[in-house]
C-alpha positions in Angstrom: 18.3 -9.8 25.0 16.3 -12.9 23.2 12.9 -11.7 24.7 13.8 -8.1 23.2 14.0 -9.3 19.6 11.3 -11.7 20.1 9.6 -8.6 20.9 11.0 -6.9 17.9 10.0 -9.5 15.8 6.6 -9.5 16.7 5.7 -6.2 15.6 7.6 -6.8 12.4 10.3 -4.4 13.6 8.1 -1.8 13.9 9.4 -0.3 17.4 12.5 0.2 18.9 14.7 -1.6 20.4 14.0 0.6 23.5 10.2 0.2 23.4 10.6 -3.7 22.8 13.0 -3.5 26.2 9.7 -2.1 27.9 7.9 -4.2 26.6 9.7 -7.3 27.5 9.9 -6.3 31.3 13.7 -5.3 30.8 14.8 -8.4 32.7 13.6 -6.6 36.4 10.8 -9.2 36.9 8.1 -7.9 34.9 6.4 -10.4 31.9 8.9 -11.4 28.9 6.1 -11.6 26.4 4.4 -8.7 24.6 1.2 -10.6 25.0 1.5 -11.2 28.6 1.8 -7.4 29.4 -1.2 -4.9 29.6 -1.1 -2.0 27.3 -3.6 0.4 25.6 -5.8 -1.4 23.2 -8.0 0.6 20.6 -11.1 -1.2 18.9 -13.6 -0.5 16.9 -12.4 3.2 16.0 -11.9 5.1 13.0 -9.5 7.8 11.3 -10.8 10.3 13.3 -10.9 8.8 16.4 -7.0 7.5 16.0 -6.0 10.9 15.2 -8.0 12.7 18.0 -5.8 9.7 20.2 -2.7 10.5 19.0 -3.0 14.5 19.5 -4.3 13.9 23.2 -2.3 10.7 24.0 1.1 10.9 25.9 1.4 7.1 25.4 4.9 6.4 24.1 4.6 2.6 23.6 3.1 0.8 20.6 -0.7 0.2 21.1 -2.7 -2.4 19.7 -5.3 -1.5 17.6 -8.2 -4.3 17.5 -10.1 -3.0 14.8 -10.0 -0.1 12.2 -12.6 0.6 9.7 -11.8 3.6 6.9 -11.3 4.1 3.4 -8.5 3.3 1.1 -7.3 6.8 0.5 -3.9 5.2 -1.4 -2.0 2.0 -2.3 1.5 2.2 -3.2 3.7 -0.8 -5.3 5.0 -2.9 -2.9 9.0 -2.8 -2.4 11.7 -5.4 -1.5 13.3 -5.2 2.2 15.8 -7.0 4.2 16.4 -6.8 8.0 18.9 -9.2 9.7 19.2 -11.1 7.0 15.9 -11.4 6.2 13.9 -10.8 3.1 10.7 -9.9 2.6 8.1 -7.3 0.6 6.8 -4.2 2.3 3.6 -2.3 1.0 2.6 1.5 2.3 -1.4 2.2 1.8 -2.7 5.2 3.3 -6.2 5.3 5.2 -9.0 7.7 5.4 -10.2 10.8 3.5 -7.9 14.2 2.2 -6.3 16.2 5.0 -7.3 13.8 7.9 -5.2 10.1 6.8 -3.1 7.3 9.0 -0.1 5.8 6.9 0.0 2.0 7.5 3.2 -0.2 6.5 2.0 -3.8 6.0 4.9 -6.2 5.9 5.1 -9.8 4.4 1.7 -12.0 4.0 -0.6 -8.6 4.7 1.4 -7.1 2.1 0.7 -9.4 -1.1 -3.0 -9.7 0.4 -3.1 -6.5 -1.0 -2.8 -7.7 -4.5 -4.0 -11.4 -4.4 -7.4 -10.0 -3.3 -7.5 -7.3 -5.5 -8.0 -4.6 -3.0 -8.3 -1.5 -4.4 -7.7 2.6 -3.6 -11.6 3.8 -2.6 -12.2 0.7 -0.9 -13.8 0.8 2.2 -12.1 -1.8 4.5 -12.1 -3.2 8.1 -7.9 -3.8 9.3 -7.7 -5.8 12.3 -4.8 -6.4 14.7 -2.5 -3.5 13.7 -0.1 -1.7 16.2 0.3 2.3 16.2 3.7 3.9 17.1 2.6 6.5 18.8 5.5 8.7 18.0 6.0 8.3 14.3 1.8 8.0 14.2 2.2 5.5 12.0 0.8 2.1 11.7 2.2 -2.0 11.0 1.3 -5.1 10.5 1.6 -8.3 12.7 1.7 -11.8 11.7 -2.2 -12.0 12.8 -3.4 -8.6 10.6 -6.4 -9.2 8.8 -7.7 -7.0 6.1 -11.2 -7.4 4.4 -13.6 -5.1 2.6 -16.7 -3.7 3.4 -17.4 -1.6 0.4 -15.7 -1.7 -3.3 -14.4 2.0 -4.6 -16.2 3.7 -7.0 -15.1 6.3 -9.5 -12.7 4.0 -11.7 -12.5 4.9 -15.6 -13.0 2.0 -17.7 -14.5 4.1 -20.9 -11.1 5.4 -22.0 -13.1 8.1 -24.0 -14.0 9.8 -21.2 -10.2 10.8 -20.2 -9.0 14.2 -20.9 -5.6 15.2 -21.2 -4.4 17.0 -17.7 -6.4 14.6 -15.8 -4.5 13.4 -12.7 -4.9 11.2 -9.7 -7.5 9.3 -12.0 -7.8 5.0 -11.5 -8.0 3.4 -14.6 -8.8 -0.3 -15.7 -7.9 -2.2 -18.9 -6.8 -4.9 -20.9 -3.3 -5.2 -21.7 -2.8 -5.4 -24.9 1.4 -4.9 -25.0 3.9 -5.0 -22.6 7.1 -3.6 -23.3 10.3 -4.8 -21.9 11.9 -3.0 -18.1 15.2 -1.2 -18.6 16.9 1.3 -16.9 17.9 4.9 -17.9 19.9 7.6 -16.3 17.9 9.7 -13.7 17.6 13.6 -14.7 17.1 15.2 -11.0 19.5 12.8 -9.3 22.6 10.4 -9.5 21.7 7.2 -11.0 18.7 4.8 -12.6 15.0 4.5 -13.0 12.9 1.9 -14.5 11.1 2.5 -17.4 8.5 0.5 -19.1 6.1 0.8 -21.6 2.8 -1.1 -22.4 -0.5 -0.5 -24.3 -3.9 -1.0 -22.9 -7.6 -1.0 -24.0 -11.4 -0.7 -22.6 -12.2 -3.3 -25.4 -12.5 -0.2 -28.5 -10.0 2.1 -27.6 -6.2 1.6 -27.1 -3.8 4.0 -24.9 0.0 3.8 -24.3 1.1 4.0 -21.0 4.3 5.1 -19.8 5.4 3.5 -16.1 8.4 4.7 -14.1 9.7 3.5 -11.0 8.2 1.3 -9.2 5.5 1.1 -11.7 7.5 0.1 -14.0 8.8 -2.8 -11.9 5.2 -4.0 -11.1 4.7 -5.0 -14.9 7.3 -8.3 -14.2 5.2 -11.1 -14.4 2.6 -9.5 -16.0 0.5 -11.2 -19.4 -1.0 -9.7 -22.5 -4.9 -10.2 -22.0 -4.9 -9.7 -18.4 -6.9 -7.6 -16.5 -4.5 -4.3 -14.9 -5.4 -1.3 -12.5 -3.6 1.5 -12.7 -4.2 3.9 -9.7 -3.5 7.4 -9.3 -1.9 8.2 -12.7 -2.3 11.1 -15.4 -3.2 11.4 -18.4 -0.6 13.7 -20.7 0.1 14.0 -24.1 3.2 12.5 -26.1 3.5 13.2 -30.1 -0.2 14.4 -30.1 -1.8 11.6 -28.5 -2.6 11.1 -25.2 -0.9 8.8 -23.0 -1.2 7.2 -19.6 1.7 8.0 -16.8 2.5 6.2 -13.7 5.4 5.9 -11.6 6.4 5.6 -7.5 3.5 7.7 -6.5 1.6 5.2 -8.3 0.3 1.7 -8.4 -0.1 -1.1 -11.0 -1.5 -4.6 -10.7 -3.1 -6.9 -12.7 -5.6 -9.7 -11.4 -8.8 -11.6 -12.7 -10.6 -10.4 -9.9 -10.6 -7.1 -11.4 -12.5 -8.6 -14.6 -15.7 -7.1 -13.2 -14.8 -3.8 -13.9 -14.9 -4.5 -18.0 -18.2 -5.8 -18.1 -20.4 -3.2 -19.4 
C-alpha cells in the first residue's frame, strides 16, 4: 500500500490508485518503483504527434513524455488545492494551435514557474518530463518538469489606441496605475459569490479601467501601482460610454518586471 502512494505521489496524483497499483508491481514480485519499471516513453514529439498517439494507442497506463515542444495556446490563473492534507497551487495551460490542443495541469513549483518567468500565452515552449494519462488525454507535471521558451508570442497590444470595442481574446500589457480593493458579490447565474475587482491601466498616454472577475480578480492580491501586468485573453466592452477592459476565469492576469520589455517603444 506504501509503494502505491509513493507511486501516486510521484505523478502528483495524476493517476489512479489502480494504475499506481500497476505500476508498483501490485505486491506479485514485479518492481515497487515507477522508475524501475519499463513503460512507453514519448520524446521529442509535438501536438500532433501526441494526438495521432492517443487516437491509435490502447496504452492505458500513464506514459512519460521526455520532451514536448508547442505553442502556448492558453494560460489560466493559477488556483489553490489540497489533497491529503496537503496544499499546494495548481495552474491549467493549454498547448498547441485552435482545434488540435493538449491540456496540461502543472502542479506546485512548475506551476508558479509560470509566473516567476513571465511565460506568456503565444509562447513557443519546450516541456520536459511530463506524464500523459492516456485516458483522460491529459497531461501533469512531476517534481522534475522543466519548462523553457524557445520563442516569445507576438501579437500583444501595448498601444491602447488601437483597441476597439467588441474586441475579444486580445492580450494586453500595461502599467497599473489603480488597483481597487477584492470583494465579493452575489453570483447572478448561480448560488453564491464572485470576486470582483477593479483597477486602471495605461500604455504610458492612455488610461483604461478594467473590470476582473473570478479568478482574475483574485490574481490582483499582491499586486503594486507602477508595475508591469499582462492581461491575457480579455475583451474590450463598453461601460457608461467608455470602453473598458474585462477579464475573469477564462482569463489570466499577472504582473512581473520581466514583462517591462513590452512598454518600450
Amino acid at each position: 500500500m506504501a509503494d502505491v502512494d509513493k507511486v501516486i505521489d510521484s505523478f502528483s496524483g495524476m493517476i489512479t490508485r489502480e494504475q499506481a497499483a500497476r505500476l508498483a508491481g501490485d505486491g506479485v514480485g514485479e518492481p515497487s518503483s515507477v522508475t524501475d519499471r519499463k513503460r512507453e516513453t514519448l520524446s521529442g514529439i509535438d501536438v500532433a504527434g501526441l494526438i495521432d498517439f492517443m487516437n491509435h494507442s490502447v496504452q492505458k497506463d500513464p506514459v512519460a513524455v521526455e520532451s514536448l515542444q508547442a505553442y502556448v495556446y492558453r494560460i489560466f490563473n493559477p488556483v489553490s488545492y489540497a489533497k491529503a492534507g496537503k496544499a499546494g497551487i495548481r495552474r491549467t495551460i493549454v498547448v498547441g494551435a485552435e482545434g488540435n490542443t493538449v491540456k496540461a495541469n502543472l502542479f506546485d513549483r512548475a506551476a508558479e514557474f509560470i509566473d516567476t518567468n513571465a511565460f506568456e500565452r503565444g509562447d513557443m515552449v519546450l516541456l520536459k518530463d511530463l506524464i500523459l494519462n492516456p485516458i483522460t488525454g491529459e497531461l501533469g507535471s512531476v517534481q522534475s518538469t522543466l519548462i523553457s521558451r524557445v520563442k516569445p508570442s507576438a501579437g500583444v497590444v501595448t498601444d491602447f489606441m488601437s483597441l476597439k470595442e467588441g474586441a475579444r481574446n486580445i492580450d494586453v500589457v500595461g502599467r497599473l496605475m489603480e488597483i481597487g480593493p477584492i470583494r465579493h458579490v452575489g453570483r447572478i447565474d448561480r448560488a453564491g459569490q464572485i470576486a470582483v475587482a477593479d483597477c486602471t491601466v495605461t500604455d504610458s498616454k492612455y488610461s483604461l479601467p478594467v473590470s476582473l472577475w473570478g479568478s482574475s480578480a483574485l490574481a490582483t492580491a499582491g499586486m503594486s501601482v507602477n508595475s508591469t501586468v499582462k492581461i491575457e485573453f480579455c475583451s474590450v466592452r463598453s461601460k457608461n460610454g467608455r470602453m473598458e477592459l474585462y477579464a475573469n476565469d477564462l482569463s489570466r492576469v499577472f504582473s512581473s518586471p520581466l514583462l517591462d520589455w513590452r512598454l518600450r517603444k
